[in-house]
C-alpha positions in Angstrom: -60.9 -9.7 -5.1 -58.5 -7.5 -3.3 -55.3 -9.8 -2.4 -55.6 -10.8 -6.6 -55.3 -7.1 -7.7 -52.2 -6.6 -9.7 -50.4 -4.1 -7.1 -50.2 -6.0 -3.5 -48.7 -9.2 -5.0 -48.4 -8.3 -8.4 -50.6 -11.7 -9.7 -53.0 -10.6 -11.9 -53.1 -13.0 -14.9 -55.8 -13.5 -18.0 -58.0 -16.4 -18.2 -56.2 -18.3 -19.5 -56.9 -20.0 -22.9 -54.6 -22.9 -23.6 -53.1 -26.0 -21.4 -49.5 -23.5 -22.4 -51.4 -20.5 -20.3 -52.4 -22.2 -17.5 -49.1 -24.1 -17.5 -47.1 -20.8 -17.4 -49.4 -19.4 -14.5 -48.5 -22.4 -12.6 -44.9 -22.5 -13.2 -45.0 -18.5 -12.5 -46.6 -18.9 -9.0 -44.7 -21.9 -8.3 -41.1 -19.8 -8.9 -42.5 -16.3 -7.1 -43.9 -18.1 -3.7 -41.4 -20.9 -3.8 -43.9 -23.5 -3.7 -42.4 -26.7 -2.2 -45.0 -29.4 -3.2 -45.6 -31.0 -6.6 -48.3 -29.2 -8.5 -50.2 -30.5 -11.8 -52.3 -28.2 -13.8 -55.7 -29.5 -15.2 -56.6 -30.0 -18.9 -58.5 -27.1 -20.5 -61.6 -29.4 -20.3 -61.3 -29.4 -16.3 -62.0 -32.6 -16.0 -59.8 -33.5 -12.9 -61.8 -30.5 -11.4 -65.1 -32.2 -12.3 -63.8 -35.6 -11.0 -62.6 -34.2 -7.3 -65.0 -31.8 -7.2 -62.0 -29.4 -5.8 -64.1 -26.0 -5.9 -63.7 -24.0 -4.8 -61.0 -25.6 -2.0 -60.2 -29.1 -1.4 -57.5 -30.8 -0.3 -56.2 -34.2 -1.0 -54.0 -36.7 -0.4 -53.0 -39.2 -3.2 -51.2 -42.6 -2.5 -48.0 -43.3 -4.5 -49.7 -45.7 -6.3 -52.4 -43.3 -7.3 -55.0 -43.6 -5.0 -56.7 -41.6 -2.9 -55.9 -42.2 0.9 -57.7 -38.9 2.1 -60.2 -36.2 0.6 -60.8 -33.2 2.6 -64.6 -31.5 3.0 -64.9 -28.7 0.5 -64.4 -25.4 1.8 -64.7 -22.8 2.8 -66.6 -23.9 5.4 -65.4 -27.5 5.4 -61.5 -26.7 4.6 -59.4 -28.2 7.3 -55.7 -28.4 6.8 -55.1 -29.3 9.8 -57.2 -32.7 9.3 -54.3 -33.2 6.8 -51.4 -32.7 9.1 -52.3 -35.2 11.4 -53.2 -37.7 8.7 -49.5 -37.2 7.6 -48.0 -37.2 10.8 -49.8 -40.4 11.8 -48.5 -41.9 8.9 -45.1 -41.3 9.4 
């Protein structure tokens, strides 16, 4: 994929192979593109990926209590982030 060649961005990373990899990718994307938003990383066993069924795009919105109060269609084709926006707005 073009926009993740090591060059353009400068992300290019190896799979990583422990929670500490995948960890340090996070933490690394979250400081170069000044992420705003709270971001957790999935156990090597993927299992909050298997639970959501997030691949390979899907966007949530979790209650502070836990639970889920909106899940987004999975993309591409079904990715609308715009469907999130209003959810927020019309809950503010």
């Amino acid at each position: 994929m073009d926009a993740n060649e090591k060059g353009k961005d400068d992300v290019c990373y190896l799979q990583p192979r422990t929670l500490a990899d995948r960890v340090n990718i996070a933490n690394d994307f979250v400081k170069r593109f000044h992420y705003p938003l709270p971001m957790v990383v999935d156990a090597m066993d993927n299992k909050a990926g298997e639970l959501y069924a997030a691949w390979p795009e899907r966007l949530y919105i979790i209650n502070p209590d836990g639970r889920i109060a909106y899940r987004g269609g999975m993309g591409p084709f079904d990715y609308h982030p715009e469907q999130v926006r209003a959810f927020l707005e019309k809950k503010n």
